[in-house]
C-alpha positions as a printed Julia matrix, in Angstrom:
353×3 Matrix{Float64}:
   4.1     0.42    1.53
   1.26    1.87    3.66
   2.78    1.55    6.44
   5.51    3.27    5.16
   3.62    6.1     3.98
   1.27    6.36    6.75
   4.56    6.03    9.78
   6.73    8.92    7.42
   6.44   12.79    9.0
   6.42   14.34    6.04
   3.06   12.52    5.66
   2.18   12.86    8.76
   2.79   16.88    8.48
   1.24   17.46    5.69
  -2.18   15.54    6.23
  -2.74   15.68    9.45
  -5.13   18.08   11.43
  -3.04   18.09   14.6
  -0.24   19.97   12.12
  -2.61   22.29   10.61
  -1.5    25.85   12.48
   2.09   24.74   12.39
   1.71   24.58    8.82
   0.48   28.13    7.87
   2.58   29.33   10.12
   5.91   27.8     8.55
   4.84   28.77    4.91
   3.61   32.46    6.62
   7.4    32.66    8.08
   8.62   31.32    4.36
   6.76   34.64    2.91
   7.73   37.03    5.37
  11.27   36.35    5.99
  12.45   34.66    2.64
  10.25   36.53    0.43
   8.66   39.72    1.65
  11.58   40.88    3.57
  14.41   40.21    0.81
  12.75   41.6    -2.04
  11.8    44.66    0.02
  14.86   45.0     0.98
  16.44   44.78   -2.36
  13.9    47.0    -3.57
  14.55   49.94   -1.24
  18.3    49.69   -0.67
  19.45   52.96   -1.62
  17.29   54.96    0.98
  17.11   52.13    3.88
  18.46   54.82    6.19
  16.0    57.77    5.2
  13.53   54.84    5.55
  14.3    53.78    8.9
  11.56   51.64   10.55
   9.21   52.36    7.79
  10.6    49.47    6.25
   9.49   47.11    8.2
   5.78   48.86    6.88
   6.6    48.14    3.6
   7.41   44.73    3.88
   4.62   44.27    5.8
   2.35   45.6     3.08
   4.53   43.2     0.77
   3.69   40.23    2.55
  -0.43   40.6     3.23
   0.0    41.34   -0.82
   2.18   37.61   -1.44
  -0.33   35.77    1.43
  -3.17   37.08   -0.63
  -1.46   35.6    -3.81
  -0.25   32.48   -2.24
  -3.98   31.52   -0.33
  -5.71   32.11   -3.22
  -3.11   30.12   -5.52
  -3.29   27.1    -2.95
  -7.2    27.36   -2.01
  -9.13   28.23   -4.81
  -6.93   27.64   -8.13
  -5.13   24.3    -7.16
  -8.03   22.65   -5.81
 -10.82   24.06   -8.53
  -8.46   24.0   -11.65
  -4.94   22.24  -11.4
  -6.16   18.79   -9.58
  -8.97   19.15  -12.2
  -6.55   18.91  -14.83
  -7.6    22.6   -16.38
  -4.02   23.03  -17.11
  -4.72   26.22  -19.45
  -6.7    27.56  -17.16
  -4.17   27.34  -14.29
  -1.71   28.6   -15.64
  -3.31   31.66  -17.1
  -5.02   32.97  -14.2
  -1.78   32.1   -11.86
   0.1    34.0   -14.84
  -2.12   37.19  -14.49
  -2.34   36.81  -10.57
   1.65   37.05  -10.38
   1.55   39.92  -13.04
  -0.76   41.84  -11.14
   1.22   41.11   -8.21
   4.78   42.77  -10.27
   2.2    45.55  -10.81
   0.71   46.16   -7.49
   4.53   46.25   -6.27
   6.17   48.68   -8.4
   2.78   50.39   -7.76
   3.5    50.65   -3.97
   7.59   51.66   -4.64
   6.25   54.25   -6.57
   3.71   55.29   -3.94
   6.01   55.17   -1.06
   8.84   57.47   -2.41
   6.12   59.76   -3.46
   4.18   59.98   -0.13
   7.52   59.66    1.78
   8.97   62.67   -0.45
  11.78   60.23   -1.29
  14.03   60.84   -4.64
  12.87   57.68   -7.11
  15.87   55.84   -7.9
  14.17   55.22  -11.35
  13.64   57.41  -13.48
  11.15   56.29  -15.09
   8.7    53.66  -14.53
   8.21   53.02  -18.02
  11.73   51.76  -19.86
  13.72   48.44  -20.99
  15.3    48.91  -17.34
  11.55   48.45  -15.39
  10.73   46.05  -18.39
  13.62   43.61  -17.63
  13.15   44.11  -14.14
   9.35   43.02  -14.07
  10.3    40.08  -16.56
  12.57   38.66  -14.22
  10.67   39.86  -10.9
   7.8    37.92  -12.74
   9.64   34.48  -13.75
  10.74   34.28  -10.25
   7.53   34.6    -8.3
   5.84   31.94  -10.76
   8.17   29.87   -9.86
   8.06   30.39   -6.39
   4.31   30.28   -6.16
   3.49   27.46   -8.63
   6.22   25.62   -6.72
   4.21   25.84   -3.64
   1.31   24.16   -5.65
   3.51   21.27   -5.62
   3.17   20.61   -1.82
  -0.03   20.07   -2.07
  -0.05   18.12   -5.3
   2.54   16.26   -2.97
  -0.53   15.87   -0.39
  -2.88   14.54   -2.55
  -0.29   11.71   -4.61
   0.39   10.75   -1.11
  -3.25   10.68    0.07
  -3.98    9.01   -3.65
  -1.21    6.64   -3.48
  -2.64    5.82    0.25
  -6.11    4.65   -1.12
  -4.65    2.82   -4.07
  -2.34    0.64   -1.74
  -5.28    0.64    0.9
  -7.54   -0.9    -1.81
  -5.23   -3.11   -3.67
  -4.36   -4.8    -0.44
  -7.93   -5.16    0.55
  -8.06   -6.85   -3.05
  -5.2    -9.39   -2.31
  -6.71  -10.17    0.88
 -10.14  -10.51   -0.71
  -8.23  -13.02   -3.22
  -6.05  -14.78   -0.53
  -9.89  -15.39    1.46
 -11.14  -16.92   -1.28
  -7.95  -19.3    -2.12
  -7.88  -20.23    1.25
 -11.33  -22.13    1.31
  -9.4   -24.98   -0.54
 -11.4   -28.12    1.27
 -13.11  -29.66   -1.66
 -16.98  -29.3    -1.28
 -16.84  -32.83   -2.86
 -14.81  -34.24    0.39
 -17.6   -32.6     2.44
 -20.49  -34.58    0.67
 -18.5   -37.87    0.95
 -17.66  -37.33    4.35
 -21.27  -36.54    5.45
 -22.48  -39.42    3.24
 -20.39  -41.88    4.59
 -21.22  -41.11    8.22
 -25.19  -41.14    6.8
 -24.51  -44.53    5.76
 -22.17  -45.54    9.22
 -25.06  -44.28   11.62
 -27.1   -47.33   10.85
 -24.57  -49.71   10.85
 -21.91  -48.27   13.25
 -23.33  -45.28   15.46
 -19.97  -44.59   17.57
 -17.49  -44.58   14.14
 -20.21  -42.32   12.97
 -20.31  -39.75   15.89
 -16.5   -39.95   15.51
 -16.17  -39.01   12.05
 -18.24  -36.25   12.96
 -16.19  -35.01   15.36
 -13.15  -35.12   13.35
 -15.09  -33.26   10.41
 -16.08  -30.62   13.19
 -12.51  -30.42   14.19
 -11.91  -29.53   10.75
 -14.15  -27.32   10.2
 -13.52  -25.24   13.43
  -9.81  -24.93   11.92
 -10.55  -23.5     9.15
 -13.2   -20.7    10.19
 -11.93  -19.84   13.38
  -7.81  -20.61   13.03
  -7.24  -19.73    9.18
  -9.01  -16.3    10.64
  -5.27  -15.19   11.18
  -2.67  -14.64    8.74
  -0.34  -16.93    9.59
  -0.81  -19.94   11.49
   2.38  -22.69   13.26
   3.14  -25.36   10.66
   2.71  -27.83   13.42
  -1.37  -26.72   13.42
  -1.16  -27.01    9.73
   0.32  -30.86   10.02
  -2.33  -31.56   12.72
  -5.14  -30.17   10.3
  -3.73  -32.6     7.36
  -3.38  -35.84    9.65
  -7.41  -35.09   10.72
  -8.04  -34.37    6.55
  -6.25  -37.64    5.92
  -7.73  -39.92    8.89
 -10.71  -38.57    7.5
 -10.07  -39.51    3.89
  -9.39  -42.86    5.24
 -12.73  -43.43    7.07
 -13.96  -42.76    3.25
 -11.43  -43.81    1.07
 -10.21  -47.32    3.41
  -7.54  -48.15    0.82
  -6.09  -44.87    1.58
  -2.75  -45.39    3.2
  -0.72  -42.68    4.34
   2.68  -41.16    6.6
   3.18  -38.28    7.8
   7.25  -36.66    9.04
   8.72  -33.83   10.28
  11.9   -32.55   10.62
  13.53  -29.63   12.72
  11.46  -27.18   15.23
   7.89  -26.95   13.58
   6.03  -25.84   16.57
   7.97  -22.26   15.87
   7.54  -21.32   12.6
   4.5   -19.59   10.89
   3.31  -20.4     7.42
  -0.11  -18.96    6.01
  -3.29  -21.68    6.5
  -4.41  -24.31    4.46
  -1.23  -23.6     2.37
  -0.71  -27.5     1.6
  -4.24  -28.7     1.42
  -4.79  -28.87   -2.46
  -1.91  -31.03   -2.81
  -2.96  -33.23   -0.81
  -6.48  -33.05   -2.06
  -5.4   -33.48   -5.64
  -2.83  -36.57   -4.57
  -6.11  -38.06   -3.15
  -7.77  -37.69   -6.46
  -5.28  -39.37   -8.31
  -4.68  -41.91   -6.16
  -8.77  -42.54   -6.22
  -8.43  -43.42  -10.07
  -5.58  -45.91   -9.99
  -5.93  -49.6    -9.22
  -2.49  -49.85   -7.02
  -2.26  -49.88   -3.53
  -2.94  -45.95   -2.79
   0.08  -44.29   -0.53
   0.63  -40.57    0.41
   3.68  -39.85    2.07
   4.23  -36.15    3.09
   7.6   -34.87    5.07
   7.95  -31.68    6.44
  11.17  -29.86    7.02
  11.85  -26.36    9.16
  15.06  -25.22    8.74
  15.55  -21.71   10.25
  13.04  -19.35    8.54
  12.89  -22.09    5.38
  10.04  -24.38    5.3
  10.62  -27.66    2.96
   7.08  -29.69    2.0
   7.41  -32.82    0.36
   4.64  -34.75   -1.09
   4.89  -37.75   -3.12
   2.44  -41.03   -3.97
   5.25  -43.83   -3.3
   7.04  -42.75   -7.22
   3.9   -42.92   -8.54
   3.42  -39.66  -11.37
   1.4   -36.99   -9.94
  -0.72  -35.14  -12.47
  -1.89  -31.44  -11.59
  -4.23  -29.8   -13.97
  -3.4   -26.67  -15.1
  -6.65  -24.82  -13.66
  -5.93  -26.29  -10.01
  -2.15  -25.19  -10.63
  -2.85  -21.99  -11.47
  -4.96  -21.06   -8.11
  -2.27  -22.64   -6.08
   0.2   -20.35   -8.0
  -2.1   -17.71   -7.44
  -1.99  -17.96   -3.73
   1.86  -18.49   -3.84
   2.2   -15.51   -5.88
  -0.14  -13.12   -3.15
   1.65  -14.51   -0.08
   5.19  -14.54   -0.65
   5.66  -13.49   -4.24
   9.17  -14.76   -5.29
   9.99  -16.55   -2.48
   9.17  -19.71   -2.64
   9.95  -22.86   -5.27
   7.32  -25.51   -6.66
   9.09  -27.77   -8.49
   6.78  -31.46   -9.18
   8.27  -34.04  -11.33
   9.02  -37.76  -11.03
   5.73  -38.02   -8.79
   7.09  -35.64   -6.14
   5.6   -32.28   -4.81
   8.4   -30.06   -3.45
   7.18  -26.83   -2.25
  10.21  -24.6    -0.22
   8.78  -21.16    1.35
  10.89  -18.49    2.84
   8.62  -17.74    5.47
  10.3   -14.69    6.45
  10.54  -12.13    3.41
């Protein structure tokens, strides 16, 4: 939805710098020709013709008086009191602002037949007729002028709503960071004991346990980086985790399959890890022959992960199934299924939506 925001013109127009003249001048043109022009005109229809080209004085006159109005309205009463939320306040000094404004017209008709030595076509300025007329003169200028308080309340909900989606996605990818660091610190400390222990006894399986744990860590702080990653790199990372595992864990027996083109489709890092880390753990704590099999299918934008312990049950506490919800959730929301039952994992993404 930034995006969105940020790539519209109307957003574009009204926060942008670059846009700035083009703006006064389009609501300068609004007041002069819309405005200024038409009520002038209304105003001194009877003697247009006696009036000639003075008009065009008068409306003039009208329009520094509405610009004066409208600039102050926009600059110093939306700003200081509406987007302050002094309602009251607002609306009674915009209230007396546009009364003065009936005033200081009727003021100048008056002036200009007099000066001109132009019959009034009232009467009098002081009747039901002038009453009605400055009610309804009155109504429609609030409305026109408080509506153009409502561009730039516009402005600022878009500039608002900007920050809030700027911040809550900095959020979700503050969360999705911290989800993503899913290798178990525990794994670490085994890994680094066991090669303690292989350096006196075996220097070369040693060095090469290293490497693998470098591999993996080089993956995940320089590859997870990105947002998305190929689920091939992904399967690579978990047959290093698991060769790993084994160099710990000997008993440890595991496959790994694919199925369909997985060297072209992206799927967000270390998305698989903790179940494979928990099967691990539950396999550590039974006394059959441990066995991990894990089958991955890419079909079109559809990713398939299976992950099952040879029909053994799989138990996932509710803690560590809640932050791999969690990460679900952040990345793609409603589209994926986790269904685990009968001691099988099934995890299906939608990797484009």
């Amino acid at each position: 939805m930034q995006e969105s925001i940020k790539t519209t013109f109307l957003y574009r127009f009204l926060t942008s710098s670059k846009y700035r003249i083009m703006r006064h001048i389009l609501l300068i043109f609004f007041v002069l020709l819309i405005i200024s022009f038409n009520q002038t005109y209304i105003t001194y229809q009877p003697n247009l013709e006696i009036l000639g080209s003075k008009i065009y004085v008068l409306a003039l006159i009208t329009t520094v008086v509405y610009i004066i109005i409208i600039y102050l309205n926009l600059y110093v009463l939306v700003p200081r009191l509406l987007l302050q939320k002094r309602y009251l306040a607002y609306g009674s000094i915009l209230s007396g602002l546009v009364l003065l404004l009936v005033i200081a017209l009727n003021v100048q008709e008056y002036t200009a037949y007099t000066i001109l030595g132009i019959p009034h076509v009232r009467s009098t300025y002081f009747n039901y007729v002038t009453l009605l007329d400055g009610i309804s003169n009155f109504t429609i200028n609030m409305l026109c002028i408080a509506g153009g308080s409502m561009i730039i309340l516009l402005k600022y909900w878009m500039e608002n709503e900007l920050k809030v989606n700027q911040l809550q996605n900095e959020q979700i990818q503050s969360e999705v960071e911290q989800l993503k660091d899913q290798i178990n610190p525990q794994f670490l400390f085994n890994i680094l004991n066991r090669a303690s222990e292989l350096a006196k006894t075996d220097q070369q399986l040693a060095s090469n346990m290293l490497l693998q744990l470098s591999h993996l860590l080089r993956y995940q702080l320089y590859d997870c980086s990105r947002d998305k990653v190929l689920l091939n790199s992904e399967i690579n990372f978990l047959t290093n985790f698991l060769a790993l595992e084994r160099l710990y864990f000997d008993r440890l027996d595991y496959s790994i399959s694919t199925e369909g083109d997985v060297h072209r489709i992206f799927v967000s890092p270390l998305l698989f890890t903790p179940f494979v880390q928990n099967a691990i753990n539950e396999l550590q704590i039974q006394d059959k022959e441990p066995f991990i099999n894990l089958h991955f299918k890419a079909d079109g934008d559809t990713v398939i992960f299976t992950c099952n312990l040879n029909n053994r049950e799989i138990g996932i506490e509710d803690s560590e199934l809640s932050g791999i919800k969690q990460r679900l959730n952040l990345l793609y929301k409603s589209n994926y299924k986790l269904s685990i039952s009968n001691g099988t994992i099934i995890l299906e993404l939608n990797t484009q939506k």
